[in-house]
N, C-alpha and C positions, 0 to 999 in steps of 0.2 A: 504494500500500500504506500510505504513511503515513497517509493518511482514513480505510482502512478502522476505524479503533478510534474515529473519532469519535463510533459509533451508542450506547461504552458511557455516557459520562458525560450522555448525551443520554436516553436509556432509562433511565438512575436516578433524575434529574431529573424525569424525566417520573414514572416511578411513585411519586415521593415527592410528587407534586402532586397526584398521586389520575388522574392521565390524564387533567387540565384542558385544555381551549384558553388556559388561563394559563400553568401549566405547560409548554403546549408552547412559545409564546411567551417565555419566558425561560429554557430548558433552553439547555446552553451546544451550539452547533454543532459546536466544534473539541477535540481532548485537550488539557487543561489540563495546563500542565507539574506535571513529579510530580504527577498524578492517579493515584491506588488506588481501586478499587472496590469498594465499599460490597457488593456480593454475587458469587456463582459466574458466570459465562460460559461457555457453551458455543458455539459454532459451529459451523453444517453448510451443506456443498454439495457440488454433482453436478457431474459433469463440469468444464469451464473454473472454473465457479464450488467445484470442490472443489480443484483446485488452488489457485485464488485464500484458500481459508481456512486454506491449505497455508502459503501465502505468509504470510497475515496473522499464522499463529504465529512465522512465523520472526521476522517485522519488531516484534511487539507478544504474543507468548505469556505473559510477565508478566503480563498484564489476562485471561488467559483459564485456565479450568478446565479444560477440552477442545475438541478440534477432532474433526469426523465428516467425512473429504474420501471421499467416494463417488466414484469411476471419476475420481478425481482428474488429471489432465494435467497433473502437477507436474514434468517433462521434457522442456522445449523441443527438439526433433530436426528436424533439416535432413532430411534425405534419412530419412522414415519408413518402412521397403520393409515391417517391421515389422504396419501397417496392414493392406495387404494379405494376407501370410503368415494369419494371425487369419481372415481374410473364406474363405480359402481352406480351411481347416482348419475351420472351427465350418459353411462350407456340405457338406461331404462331396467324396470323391472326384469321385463323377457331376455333379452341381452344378456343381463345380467347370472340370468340362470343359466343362459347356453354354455355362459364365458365358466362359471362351478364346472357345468356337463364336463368340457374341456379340460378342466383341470381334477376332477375324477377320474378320467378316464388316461389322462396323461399317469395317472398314480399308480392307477390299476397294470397298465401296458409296462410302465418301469419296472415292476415287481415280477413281472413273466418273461423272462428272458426271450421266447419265440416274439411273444408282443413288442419287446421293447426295438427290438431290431424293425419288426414293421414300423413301427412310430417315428424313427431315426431316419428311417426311407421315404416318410411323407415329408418331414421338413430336410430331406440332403443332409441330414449331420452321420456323422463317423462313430465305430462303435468306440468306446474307451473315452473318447475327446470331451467327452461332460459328467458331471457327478450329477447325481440327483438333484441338489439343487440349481446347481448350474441351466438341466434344461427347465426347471419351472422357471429360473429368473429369465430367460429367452420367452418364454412363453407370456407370463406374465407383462414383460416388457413391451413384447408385440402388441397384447391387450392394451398397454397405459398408453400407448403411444397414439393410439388411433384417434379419442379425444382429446388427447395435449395439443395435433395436431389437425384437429377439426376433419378429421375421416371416419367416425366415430359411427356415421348412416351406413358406409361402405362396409365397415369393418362386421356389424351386424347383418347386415344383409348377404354376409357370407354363410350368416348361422343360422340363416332360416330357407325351409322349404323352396319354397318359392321363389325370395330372390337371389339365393345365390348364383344362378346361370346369368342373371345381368343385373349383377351388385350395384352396376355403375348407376343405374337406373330404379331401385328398389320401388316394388309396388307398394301401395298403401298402409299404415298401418295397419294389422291386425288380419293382412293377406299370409293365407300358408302358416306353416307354426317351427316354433325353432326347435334346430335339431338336438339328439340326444345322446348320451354313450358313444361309442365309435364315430358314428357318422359327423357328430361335434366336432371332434378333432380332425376328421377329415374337412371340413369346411374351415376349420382356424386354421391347417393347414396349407389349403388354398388362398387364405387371406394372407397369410403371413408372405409366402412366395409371393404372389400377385402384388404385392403394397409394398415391399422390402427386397426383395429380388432372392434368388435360388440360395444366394450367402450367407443368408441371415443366421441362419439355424448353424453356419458352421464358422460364423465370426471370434473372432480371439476374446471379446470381449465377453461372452456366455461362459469361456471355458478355464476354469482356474488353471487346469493343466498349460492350458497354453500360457495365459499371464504368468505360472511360474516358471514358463520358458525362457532361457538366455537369451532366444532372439525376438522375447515377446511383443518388446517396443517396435519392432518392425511391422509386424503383423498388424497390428492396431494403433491408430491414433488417439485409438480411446483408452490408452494403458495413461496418461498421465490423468485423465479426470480419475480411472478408480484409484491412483496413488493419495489425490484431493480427495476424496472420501474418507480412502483407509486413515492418512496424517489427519485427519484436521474436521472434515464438517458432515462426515456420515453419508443424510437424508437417506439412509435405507430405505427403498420402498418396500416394507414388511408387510405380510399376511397379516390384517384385524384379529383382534383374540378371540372374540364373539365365536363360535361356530354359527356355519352355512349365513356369513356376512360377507365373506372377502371373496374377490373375483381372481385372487391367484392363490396357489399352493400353500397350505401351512407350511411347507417345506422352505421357503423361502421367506428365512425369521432372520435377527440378528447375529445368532451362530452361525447362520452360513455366509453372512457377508466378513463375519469374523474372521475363520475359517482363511477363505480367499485370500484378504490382506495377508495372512500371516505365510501362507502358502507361497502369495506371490511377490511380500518383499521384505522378508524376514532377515533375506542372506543381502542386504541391503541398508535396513534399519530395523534391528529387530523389536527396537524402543516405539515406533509409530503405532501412535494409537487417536483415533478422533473426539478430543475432550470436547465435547460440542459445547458444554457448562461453560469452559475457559474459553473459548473461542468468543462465546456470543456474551461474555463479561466483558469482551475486547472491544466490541462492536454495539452490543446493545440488544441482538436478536431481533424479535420481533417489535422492538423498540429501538430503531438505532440510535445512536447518541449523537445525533448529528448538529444538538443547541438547535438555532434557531436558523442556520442555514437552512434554506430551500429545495424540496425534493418533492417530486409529485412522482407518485408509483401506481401504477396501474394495471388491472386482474382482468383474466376470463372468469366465467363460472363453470367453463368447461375445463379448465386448465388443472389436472390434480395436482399443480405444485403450488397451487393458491394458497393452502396452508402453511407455508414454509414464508410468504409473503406479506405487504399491508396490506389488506384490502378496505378498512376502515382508517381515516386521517385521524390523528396520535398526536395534532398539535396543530397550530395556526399554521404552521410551516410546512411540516409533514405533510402533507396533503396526498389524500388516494380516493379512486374511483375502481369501481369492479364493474365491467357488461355483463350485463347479465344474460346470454341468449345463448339458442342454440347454435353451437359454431364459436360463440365467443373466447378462444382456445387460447393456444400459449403464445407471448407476443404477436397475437393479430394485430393490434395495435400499430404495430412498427410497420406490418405489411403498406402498399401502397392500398390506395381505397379502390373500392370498385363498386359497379352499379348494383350488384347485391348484396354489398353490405349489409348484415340486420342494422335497424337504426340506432339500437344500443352502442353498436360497435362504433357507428356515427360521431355517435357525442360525447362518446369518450375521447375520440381525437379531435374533435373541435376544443373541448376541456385542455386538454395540453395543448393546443396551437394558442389559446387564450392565456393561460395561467403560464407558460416557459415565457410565452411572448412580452407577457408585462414585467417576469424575470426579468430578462435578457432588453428589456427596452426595443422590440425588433419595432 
């Protein structure tokens, strides 16, 4: 966090040189003590990176006008049961039952070794390349992602009767009925290839084996977020404790993201552990410590990492707005607009074109 302010006195430098290859060449790299900025600053980011600008007011809001943290993840959570709940509630009641079918029958087929080999042939995975929990959090993940990323119609309309031969177009509510047992996971199967491509099921990132592979950073660009996890801020998406609540495997709890870390970089830092308590003491958590510097943060209600975000303003300064609609997912906001916008989504970006705008003096 302390670098992050470096880019102002580098960007002033730079614009006072006309945006020379001179200029950039002697722009200073680092914040100069007592450095003041010469103009306004604003900051924006989505997700991970809207916490992080979240962060960066807290450590350096002096130097800035405003902050825009879209689907912000400004609260490190251990045990997020949270996640899931969201996944459950934004796919519908029926949906939601297919998504259990799914994860039944995943449970069932793991435990029979003839099964588990067919199961591994529907989504392209290798035999050995995942542990138990490894393919619920593949499975699981497939599931969160469809509403985080507003395909949520699609991703259901794989697991029902009727519209899974043309998902893209699903008929009416309450057409056909959703599927059950085997044939469940044969349609989540279908979804998952269809939406994510033939890879998914045999990505580095599902398989601890592979993460604790010497050459597992090549494999995956996703090996540095689970090292962010393991060191430092969690958000587990865990199985609800409730039984026949949660839309992914009990198998997939805090012991097995445990597990992982310690698997995949133990022979690395065996001390990395994610104190989310010390982290968000650092930060402020779900209240960041930002004083009275300016930050407008803004939610889907489709979005499951809502929880981990503001969705309610926490101060005169703080300021948050959530859309509430269906589609409203994760940084839609940031998206550009378009003529189907729901209105929600509307007026949440006119709300930050107005509120950054009176910031920033635009």
């Amino acid at each position: 966090m302390d670098d992050a302010a470096d880019f102002i006195p580098f960007f002033e430098a730079l614009a006072a040189g006309g945006f020379s290859p001179a200029a950039a060449a002697a722009a200073p790299t680092s914040l100069p003590p007592g450095f003041k900025p010469a103009h306004k600053w604003g900051i924006v980011g989505g997700s991970y990176a809207g916490a992080y600008v979240s962060w960066v007011t807290v450590k350096h809001g002096d130097l800035l006008a405003g902050t825009w943290s879209s689907s912000g993840v400004v609260n490190a959570i251990y045990n997020f049961t949270g996640f899931d709940a969201v996944v459950s509630t934004a796919v519908g009641d029926d949906c939601s039952d297919a998504l259990r079918e799914v994860m039944t029958a995943f449970e069932a087929a793991w435990t029979d070794p003839g099964q588990r080999m067919r199961m591994l042939t529907l989504f392209n995975a290798s035999y050995g390349f995942h542990t138990a929990g490894d393919f619920g959090w593949m499975l699981a993940d497939s599931a969160g992602m469809a509403p985080q990323y507003g395909s949520k119609s699609i991703m259901c309309a794989y697991l029902n009767s009727t519209a899974r031969d043309t998902p893209a177009s699903p008929p009416p509510p309450g057409a056909g009925h959703y599927l059950r047992g085997w044939a469940a996971l044969e349609g989540f199967s279908a979804w998952t290839r269809s939406h994510y491509g033939d890879g998914f099921g045999s990505s580095c990132y599902y398989s601890t084996k592979c993460l604790a592979g010497s050459d597992a950073a090549s494999k995956s660009d996703t090996t540095t977020w689970v090292w962010q996890c393991c060191s430092e801020l969690a958000y587990w998406n865990v199985a609800q404790d409730k039984p026949g609540t949660s839309v992914r495997s009990a198998w997939v709890n805090a012991s097995y993201f445990e597990a992982q870390c310690h698997a995949a970089f133990d022979a690395w830092d065996p001390t990395a552990f994610p104190d989310t308590f010390a982290f968000n003491a650092r930060f402020g958590g779900a209240k960041p410590f930002v004083g009275e510097h300016p930050v407008f943060a803004t939610q889907g209600s489709d979005d499951p990492w809502q929880g981990a975000g503001v969705g309610k303003s926490i101060s005169d300064t703080y300021l948050a707005a959530t859309a509430v609609c269906a589609g409203c997912s994760h940084c839609r906001d940031l998206q550009g607009s378009r003529a189907d916008d729901p209105r929600e989504l509307a007026e949440t970006r006119d709300a930050v074109i107005e509120v950054m705008g009176a910031w920033l003096t635009i």
